[in-house]
N, C-alpha and C positions, 0 to 999 in steps of 0.2 A: 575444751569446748566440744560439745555435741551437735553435729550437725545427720539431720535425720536424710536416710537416702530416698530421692524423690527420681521418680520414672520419668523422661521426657519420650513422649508419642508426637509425629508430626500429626498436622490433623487431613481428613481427605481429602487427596489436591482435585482440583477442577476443570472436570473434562470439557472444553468448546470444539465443536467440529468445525463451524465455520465461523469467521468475522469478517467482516466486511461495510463499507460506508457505503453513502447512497450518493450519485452525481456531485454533489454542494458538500458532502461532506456535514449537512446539520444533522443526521441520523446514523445509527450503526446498525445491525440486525449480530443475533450470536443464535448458535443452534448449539441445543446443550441436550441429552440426552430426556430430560423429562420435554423438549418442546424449543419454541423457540420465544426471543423475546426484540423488542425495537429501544433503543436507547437512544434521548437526547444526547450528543458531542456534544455539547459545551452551553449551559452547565450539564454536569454528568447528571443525566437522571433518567430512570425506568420509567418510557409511556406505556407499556403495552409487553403483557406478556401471555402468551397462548402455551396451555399445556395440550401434547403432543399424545394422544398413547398409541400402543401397537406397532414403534418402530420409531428408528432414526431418520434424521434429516440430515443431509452432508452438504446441503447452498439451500442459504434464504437470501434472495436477491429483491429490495425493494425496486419498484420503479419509481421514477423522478418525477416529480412532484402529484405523488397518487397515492392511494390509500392499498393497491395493489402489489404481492407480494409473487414471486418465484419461488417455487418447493421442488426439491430434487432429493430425494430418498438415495441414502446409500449406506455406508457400515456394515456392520454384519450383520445388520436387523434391519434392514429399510422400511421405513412407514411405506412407503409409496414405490413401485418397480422404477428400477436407475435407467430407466429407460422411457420415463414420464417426466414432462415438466406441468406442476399442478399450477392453475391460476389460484390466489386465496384471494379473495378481497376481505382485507381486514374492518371496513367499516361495516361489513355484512356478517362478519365473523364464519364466513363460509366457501365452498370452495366452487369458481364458477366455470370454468373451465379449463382442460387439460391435452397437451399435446404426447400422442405416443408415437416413439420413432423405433427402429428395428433392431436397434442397438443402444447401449449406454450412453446418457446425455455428461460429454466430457467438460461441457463451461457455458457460464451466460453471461452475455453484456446488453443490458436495453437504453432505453431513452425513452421521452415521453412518445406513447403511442406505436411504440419500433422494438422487437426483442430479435436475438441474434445467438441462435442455439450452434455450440459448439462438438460436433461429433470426431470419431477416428480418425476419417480423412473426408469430412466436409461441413462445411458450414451452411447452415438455413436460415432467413431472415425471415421474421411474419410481422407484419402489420396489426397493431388493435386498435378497434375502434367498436363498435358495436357486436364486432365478429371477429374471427380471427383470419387475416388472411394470409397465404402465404406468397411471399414477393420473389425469392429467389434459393440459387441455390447454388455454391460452390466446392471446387472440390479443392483438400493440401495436401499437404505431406502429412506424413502418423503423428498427430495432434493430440497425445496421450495426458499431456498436461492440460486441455482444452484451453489454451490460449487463444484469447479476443479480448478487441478495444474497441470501442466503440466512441463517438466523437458526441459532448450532449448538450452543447450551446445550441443557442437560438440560431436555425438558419444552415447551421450545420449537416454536414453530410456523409461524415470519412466512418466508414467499418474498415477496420483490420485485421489480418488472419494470415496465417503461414500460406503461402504459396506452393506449389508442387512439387517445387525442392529443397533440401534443406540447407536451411536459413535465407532463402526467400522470405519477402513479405510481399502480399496482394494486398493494392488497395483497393476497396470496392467504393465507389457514391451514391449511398441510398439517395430517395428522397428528401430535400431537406426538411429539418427538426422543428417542429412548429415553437412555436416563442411561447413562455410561460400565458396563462392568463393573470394581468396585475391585479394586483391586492390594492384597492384603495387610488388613487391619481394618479394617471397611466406617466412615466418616467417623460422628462425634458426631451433627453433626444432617443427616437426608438433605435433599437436595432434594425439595421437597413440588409436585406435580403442579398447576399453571393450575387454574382454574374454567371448565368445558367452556363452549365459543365458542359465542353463540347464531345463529341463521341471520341476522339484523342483522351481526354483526361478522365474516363468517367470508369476508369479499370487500368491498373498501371501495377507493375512489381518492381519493387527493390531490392537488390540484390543485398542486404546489410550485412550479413554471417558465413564465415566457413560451414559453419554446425546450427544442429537445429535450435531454434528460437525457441527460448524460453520464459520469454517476459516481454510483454507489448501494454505501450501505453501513448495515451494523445492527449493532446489538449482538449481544451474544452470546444473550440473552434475547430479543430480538425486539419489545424495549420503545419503544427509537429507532432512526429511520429520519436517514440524513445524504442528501443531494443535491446534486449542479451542474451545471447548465445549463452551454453552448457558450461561451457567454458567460466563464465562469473568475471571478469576482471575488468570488463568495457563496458560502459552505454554508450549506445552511439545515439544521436540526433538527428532527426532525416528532417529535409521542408518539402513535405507531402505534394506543393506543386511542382515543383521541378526535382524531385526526386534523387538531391545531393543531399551529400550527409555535412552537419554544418559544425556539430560537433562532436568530439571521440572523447571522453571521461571515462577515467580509470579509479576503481571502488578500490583494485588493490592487487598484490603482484603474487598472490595464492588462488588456486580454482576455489571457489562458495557456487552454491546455492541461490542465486536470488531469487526471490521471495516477490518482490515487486517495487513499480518505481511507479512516482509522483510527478506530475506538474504542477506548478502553483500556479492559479487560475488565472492571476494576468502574465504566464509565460515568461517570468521572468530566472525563475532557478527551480529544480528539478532535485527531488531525492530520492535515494536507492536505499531498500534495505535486503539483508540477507542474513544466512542461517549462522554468522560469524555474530549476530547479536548486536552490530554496528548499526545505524542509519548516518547516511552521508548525503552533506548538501552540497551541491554546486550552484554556480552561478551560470546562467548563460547570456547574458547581457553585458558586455565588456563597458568598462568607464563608468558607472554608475554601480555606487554600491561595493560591498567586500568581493574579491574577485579570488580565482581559483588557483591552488598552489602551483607552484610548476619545480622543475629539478632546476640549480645558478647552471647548468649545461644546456640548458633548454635554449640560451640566448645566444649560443656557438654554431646553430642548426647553419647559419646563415655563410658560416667559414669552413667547415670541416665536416664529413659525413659521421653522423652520432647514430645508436641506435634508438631506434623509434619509442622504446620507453621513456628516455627522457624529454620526449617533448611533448607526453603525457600531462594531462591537465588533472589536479588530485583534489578532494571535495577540501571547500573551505573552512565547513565546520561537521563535527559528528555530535555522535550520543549512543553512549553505549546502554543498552538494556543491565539493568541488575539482575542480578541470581537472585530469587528469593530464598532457595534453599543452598545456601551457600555452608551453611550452618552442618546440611544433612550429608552423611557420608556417602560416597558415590557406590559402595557395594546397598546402602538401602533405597537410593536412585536407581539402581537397576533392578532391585525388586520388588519396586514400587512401578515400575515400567512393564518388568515383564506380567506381572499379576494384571496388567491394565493397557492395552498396550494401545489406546486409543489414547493416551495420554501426547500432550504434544514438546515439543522440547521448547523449554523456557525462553529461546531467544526469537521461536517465531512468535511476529507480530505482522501489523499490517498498520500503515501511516496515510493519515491523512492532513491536508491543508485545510485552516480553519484562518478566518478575522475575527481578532479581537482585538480588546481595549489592551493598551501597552500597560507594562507594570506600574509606569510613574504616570499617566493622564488619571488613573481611575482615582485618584487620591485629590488631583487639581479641581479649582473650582469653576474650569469650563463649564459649559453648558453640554457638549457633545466630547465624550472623552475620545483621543486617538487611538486608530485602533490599526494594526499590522498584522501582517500576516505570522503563523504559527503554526506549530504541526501538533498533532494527536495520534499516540502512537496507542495501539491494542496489541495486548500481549495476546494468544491461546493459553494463557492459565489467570487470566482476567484483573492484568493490570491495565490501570489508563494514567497515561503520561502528557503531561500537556506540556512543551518545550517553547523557548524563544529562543532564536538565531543571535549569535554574536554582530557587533557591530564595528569591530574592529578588520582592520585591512590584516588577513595573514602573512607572515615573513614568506622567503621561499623554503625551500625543501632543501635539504643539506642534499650536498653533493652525492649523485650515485644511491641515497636511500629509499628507502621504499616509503616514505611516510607514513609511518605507523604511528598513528598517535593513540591517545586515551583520551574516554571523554569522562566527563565526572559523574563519578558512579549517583546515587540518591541520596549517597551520606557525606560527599563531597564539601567543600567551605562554601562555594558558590551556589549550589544547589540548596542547602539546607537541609538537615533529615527529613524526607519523607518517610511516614508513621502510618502501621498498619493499625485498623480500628481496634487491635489488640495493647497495641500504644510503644510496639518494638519495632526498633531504627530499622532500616532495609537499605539495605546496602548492600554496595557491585561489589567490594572486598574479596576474596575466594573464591571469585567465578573462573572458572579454568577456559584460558584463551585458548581458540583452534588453532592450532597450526602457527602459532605468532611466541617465538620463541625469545622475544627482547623483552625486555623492563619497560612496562608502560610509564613509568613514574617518573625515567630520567628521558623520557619521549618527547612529554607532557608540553607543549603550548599553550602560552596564556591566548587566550582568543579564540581560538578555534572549537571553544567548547560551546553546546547548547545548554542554556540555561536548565531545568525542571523550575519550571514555576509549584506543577501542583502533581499530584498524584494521589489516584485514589482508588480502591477495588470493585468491579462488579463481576455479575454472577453470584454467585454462592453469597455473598458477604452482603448484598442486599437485599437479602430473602426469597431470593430466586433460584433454584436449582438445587 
């Protein structure tokens, strides 16, 4: 038999500078070198895409529930000086106003009518409404990552920011967050207004970190506060009024990268992801629901002094990102890197919490299908993953181990092959673990894994970019 020799080329991978959701998570924004574009979360699909010329964009940040967008120029071509935040109103298709500061614009977090520009070592609040005004101003530590959270429920008030030492957090209480205008029959019971801040609580620090903060995030209330230090291996949990930390969750017992973490909008569990290609959920509401692993030493604390790792609370369920190119050798990964070096590494993404209908209501002949909560994961090389949470209680943690588990990759039994529009399997198989030197396989718990219900590509793959 003859078999004739055939050439395999990858084909161009695809550059995203930024991704990002919007408050509610029903929108994403991605900034790709021809422009940028605004995508439905769920169902997947392209509203709005604006071609870009004359330069990159490095943050398109929408604001909550507006047609106005945030543009921050940067790359080695910036459309716009990284020292400008442009206003765009997309229903105008134009750009209406623009804030210039004396140095580079390092992070944005807004809310309806509130933006909250992150510099080196200070933060500015401005106010929009007809004008732009400016409300305040504070100064941190070297905030090089520009980290900021900002609090976006009705009624709300909490901005977050490194404080002047490191791993401090400063909390500030803007004004509070005016409440959507309703669509159609104003809701049964409204949202009822805080009890006004007294000059005690209206500025407060928390001491959360040895080292400097690297990831800040809130609820949608302003009630908790998540944190992690350089370090990778902790979230901590702060209750932004009284300023204790309520809980310590451990992602893992090697330094990462985090990337960033989630609340799920009714506060009930929190997830972390990092540059390990993991996403990890916890639980933080004990008795209700699957609860968080722990070490069988954890229950000793009470007789005998243990070290403080094992009475570490470990995520209940994960999900591991798939390599796409698992296929391609890593000397042409590196030369597909260095020729490109704006390329981003496969494992980062960014997640968000979404309500949807469950896998088994949508099929029933209710009238109103049930719908639970669910994450949407976005890769930087423009996968979308749409996951369910396990519903089983997890066992504990073997004695002394660090719980490492696997989660199922896209080609898994429980997942199903997710299939690229080329119609080939993708699958986690081959993706070389950081630093994690065990057998995920003989790891492996049943339950702890998140489902993929679906997955699917944008960017490039649906005519965009």
């Amino acid at each position: 038999m003859n078999l004739a020799r055939h050439s395999i080329s990858s084909t161009e991978p695809l550059v995203l500078y930024d991704v990002r959701f919007d408050a509610g998570c029903q929108i994403f924004t991605t900034s790709t070198p021809e422009g940028f574009a605004v995508y439905r979360a769920l169902p997947l699909d392209l509203l709005k895409k604006r071609e870009v010329s004359g330069g990159v964009l490095s943050s398109v940040v929408p604001m909550h529930c507006s047609s106005l967008l945030f543009l921050v120029g940067g790359g080695r071509d910036p459309r716009y000086p990284p020292n400008k935040v442009i206003f765009w109103n997309e229903a105008l298709g134009k750009e209406v106003a623009e804030l210039e500061f004396r140095e580079k614009v390092r992070g944005l977090a807004c809310r309806r009518g509130w933006l909250a520009v992150a510099l080196r070592r200070r933060v500015v609040a401005f106010e929009i409404g007809e004008s732009v005004k400016r409300y305040g101003e504070w100064d941190t530590y070297d905030n090089a990552r520009g980290v900021i959270a900002i609090a976006t429920g009705a009624y709300s008030t909490l901005l977050a920011a490194p404080a002047r030492q490191p791993g401090h957090v400063q909390l500030i209480h803007l004004p509070p967050c005016p409440p959507p205008v309703p669509i159609g029959p104003p809701p049964p019971v409204p949202a009822r207004p805080p009890p006004p801040l007294t000059a005690k609580s209206s500025h407060s620090v928390i001491v959360a970190h040895n080292t400097a903060i690297t990831t800040l995030a809130v609820t949608p209330s302003g009630k908790l506060l998540a944190t992690t230090s350089v370090r990778g291996t902790l979230v901590r949990v702060w209750d932004t009024t009284t300023g204790k930390q309520i809980r310590e969750l451990r992602r893992g017992s090697d330094q990462a990268e985090i990337y960033g973490v989630a609340f799920r909008p009714d506060e009930a569990e929190i997830c972390v992801w990092s540059d390990k290609g993991t996403i990890h959920v916890f639980s933080l509401v004990a008795g209700t629901g699957p609860s968080n692993r722990q070490s069988k030493l954890s229950s000793l604390t009470s007789f005998i002094p243990i070290p403080k790792y094992f009475e570490s609370e470990w995520s209940y369920a994960q999900f591991r990102i798939p390599t796409q190119s698992a296929h391609i050798s890593l000397t042409q990964q590196v030369a597909a890197r260095d020729a490109n070096p704006d390329l981003a590494e496969e494992e980062k993404c960014t997640v968000g919490w979404i309500e949807a209908p469950t896998p088994h209501s949508t099929s029933s002949p209710a009238p109103s299908p049930v719908t639970d909560y669910q994450l949407i994961a976005l890769t930087y090389t423009g996968g979308w993953y749409r996951l369910a949470l396990p519903n089983k209680k997890p066992s504990s943690v073997a004695s002394g181990s660090a719980a490492q588990t696997n989660v199922p990759s896209s080609g898994s039994a429980r997942s199903g092959r997710a299939r690229s529009p080329s119609g080939s399997s993708v699958t986690g198989t081959g993706r070389m673990d950081k630093g994690k030197g065990v057998s995920r396989d003989s790891d492996r718990k049943e339950g702890r894994d998140c489902t993929l219900l679906e997955f699917r590509r944008f960017g490039s793959w649906d005519g965009w970019g």
